[in-house]
C-alpha positions as CSV (number, residue, x, y, z in Angstrom):
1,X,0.0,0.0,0.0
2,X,2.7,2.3,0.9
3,X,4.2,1.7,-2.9
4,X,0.8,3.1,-3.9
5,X,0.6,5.9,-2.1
6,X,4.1,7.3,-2.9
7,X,3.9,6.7,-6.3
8,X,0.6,8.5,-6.0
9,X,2.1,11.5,-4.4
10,X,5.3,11.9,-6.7
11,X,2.8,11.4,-9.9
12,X,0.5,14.3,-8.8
13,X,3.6,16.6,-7.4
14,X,5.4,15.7,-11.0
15,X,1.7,16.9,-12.5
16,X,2.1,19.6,-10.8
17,X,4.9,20.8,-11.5
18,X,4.5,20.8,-14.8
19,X,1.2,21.7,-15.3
20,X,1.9,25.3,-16.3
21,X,4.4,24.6,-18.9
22,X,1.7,22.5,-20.6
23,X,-0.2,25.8,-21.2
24,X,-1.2,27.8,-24.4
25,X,2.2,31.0,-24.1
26,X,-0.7,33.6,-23.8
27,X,-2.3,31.8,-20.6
28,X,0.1,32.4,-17.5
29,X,-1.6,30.4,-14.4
30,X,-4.8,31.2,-15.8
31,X,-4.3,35.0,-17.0
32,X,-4.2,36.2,-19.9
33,X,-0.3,37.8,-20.8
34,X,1.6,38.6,-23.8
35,X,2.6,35.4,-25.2
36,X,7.1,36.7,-24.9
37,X,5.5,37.6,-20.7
38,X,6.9,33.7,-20.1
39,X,10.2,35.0,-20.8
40,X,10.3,37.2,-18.6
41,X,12.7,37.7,-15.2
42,X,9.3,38.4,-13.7
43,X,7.2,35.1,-15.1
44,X,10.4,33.1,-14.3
45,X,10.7,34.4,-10.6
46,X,6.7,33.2,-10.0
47,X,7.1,30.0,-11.6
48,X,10.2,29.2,-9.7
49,X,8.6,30.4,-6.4
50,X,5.1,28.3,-7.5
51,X,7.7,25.2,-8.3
52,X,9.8,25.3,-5.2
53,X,6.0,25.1,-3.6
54,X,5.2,22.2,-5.3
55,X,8.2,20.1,-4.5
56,X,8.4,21.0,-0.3
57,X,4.5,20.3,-0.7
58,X,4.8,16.8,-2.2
59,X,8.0,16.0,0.0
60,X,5.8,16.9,3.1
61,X,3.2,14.6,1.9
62,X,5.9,11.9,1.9
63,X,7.5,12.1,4.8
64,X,3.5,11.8,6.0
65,X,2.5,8.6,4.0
66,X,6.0,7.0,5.7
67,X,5.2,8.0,9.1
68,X,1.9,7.0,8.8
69,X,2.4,3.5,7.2
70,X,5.6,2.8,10.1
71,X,3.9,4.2,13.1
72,X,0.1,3.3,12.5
73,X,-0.9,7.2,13.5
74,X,-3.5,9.0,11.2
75,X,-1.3,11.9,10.3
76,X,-2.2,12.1,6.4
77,X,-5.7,13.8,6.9
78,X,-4.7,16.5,9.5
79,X,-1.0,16.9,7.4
80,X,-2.8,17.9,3.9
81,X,-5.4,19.7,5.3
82,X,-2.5,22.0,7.2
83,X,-1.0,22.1,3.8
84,X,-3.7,23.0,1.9
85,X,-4.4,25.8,5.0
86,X,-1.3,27.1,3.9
87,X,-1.3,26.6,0.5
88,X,-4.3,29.3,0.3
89,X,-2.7,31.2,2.6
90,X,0.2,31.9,0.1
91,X,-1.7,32.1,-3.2
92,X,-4.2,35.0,-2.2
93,X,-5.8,37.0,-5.5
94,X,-3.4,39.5,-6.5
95,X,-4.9,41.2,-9.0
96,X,-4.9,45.2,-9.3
97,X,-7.4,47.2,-10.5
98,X,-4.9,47.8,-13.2
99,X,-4.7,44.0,-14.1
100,X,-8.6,43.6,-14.5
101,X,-8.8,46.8,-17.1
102,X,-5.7,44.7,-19.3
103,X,-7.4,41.9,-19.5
104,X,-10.8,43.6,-20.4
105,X,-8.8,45.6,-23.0
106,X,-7.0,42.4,-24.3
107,X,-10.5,40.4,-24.6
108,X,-12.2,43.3,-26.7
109,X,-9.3,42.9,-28.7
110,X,-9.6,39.4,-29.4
111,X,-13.5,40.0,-29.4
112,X,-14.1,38.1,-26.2
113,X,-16.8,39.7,-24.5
């Protein structure tokens, strides 16, 4: 069980972690930016932070599903759901007013309305 659980863990963390790479370049963890806004120091600097998330995330739910497994205590539940608590925590809405009227003007330009 603990095989399954593991690989579990380091399938979803490797998901993850990849996820916004496997984007459209004009979607940035779901905004719309200028499709060079990837290569950016800026857009580096936030994947790298959202990245170095991911993996302390996933190595925190290991060291869980081990201690759980060798010592029989139910640490998983209360573990992810501090983790997810502080998960939220960090990825608040940080949107400007600013933000909102670019992406307005970029969806009349595309004709999204």
């Amino acid at each position: 069980m603990l095989i399954f659980w593991v690989t579990m863990v380091l399938l979803i963390g490797a998901l993850n972690y990849a996820m916004p790479r496997l984007t459209r370049r004009d979607i940035f963890f779901s905004v719309t930016v200028a499709p060079e806004f990837r290569d950016t120091h800026k857009a580096r600097l936030i994947l790298a932070n959202y990245q170095r998330g991911i993996i302390i995330v996933t190595a925190i739910a290991l060291v869980l599903i081990v201690a759980e497994v060798r010592t029989g205590a139910e640490l998983l539940g209360a573990g992810l759901l501090m983790l997810q608590l502080l998960a939220a925590r960090g990825f608040r809405p940080r949107a400007s007013a600013d933000d909102c009227a670019q992406e307005r003007r970029v969806q009349r330009a595309r004709g999204i309305t």
